[in-house]
C-alpha positions as CSV (number, residue, x, y, z in Angstrom):
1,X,47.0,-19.4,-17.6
2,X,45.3,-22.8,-18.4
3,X,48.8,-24.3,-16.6
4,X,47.9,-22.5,-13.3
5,X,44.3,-24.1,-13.4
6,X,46.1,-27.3,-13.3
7,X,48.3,-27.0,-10.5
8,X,45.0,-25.5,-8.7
9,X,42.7,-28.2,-9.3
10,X,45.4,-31.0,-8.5
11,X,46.1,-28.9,-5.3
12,X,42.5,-28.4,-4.4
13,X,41.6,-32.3,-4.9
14,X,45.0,-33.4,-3.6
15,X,45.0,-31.7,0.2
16,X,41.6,-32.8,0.5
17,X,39.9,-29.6,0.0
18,X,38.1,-30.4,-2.8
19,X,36.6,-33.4,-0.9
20,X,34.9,-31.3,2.0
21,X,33.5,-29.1,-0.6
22,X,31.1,-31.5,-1.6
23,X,30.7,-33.2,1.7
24,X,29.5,-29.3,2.7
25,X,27.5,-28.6,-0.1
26,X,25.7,-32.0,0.3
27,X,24.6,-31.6,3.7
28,X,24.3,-27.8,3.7
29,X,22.9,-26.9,0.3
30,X,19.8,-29.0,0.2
31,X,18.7,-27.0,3.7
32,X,19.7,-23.5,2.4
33,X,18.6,-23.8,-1.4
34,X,15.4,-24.0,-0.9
35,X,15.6,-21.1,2.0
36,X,17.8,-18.8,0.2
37,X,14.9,-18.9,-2.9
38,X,12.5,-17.9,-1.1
39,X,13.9,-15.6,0.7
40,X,14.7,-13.8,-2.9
41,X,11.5,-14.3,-4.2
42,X,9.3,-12.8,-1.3
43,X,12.0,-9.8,-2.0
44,X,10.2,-9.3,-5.6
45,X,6.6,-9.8,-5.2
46,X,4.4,-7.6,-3.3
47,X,0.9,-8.9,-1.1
48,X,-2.3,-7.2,0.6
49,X,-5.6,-6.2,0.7
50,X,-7.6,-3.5,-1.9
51,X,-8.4,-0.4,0.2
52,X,-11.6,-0.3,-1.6
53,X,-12.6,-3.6,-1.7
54,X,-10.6,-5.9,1.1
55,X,-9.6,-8.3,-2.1
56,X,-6.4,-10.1,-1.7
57,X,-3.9,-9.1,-4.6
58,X,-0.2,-10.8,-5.4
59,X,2.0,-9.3,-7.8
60,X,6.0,-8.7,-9.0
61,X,7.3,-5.2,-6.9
62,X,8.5,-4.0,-11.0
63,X,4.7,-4.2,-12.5
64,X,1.5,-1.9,-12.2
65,X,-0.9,-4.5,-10.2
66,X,-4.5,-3.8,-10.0
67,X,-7.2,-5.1,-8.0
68,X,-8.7,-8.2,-10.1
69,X,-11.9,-7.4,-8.3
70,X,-12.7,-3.7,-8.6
71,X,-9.9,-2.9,-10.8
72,X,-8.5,-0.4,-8.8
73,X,-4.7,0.8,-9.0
74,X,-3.0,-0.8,-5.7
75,X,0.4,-0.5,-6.5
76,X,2.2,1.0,-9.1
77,X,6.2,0.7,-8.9
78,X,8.2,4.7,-8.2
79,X,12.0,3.7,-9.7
80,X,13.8,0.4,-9.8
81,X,13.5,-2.3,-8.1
82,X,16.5,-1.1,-5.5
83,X,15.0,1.6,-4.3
84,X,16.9,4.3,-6.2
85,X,14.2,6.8,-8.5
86,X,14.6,6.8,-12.0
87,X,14.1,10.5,-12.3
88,X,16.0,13.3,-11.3
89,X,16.9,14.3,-7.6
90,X,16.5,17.9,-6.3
91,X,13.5,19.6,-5.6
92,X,10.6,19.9,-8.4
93,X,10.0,23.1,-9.7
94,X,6.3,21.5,-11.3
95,X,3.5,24.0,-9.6
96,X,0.3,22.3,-9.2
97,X,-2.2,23.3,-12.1
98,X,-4.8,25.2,-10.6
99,X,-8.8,25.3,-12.4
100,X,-11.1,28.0,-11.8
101,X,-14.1,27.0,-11.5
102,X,-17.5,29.4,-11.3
103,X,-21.0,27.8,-10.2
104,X,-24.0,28.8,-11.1
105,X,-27.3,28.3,-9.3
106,X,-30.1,27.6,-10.9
């Protein structure tokens, strides 16, 4: 296996390929790098405004963020970050708890 490597590297650098591989990556990557990062990054992190307050908030898309102002829940992650739920598909068979409540006047 190491042998075929070899002949591989010798033919890359020999015909020249090898050579306009880095002539590419030095003009190209230095443009796209920085674009491609960001790009990723704004992906995974989550902005905006409180409902109850107005308050800018930045966080990561994977973490419970709350509002540092009124402390407030404003985002809180459902499943992974790929939009595929961690829990079970189908329908749910939870009912909603229901409390009965009597008031008295007084």
């Amino acid at each position: 296996m190491f042998f075929l490597q070899i002949i591989f590297f010798l033919w890359f650098a020999l015909s020249g390929w090898l050579f306009r591989f880095l002539i590419f990556s030095i003009w190209i990557l230095p443009f796209a790098g920085p674009l491609l990062i960001g790009t990723i990054a704004n992906n995974l992190v989550i902005k905006g405004a409180c409902p109850a307050c107005r308050k800018q908030f930045v966080g990561y898309k994977s973490q419970m963020i709350r509002c540092a102002s009124c402390g407030n829940i404003v985002w809180q992650p459902e499943g992974d970050l790929f939009g595929r739920d961690s829990r079970p598909s189908g329908p749910r068979k939870s009912e909603p708890e229901i409390i009965d409540v009597e008031f008295e006047e007084k």
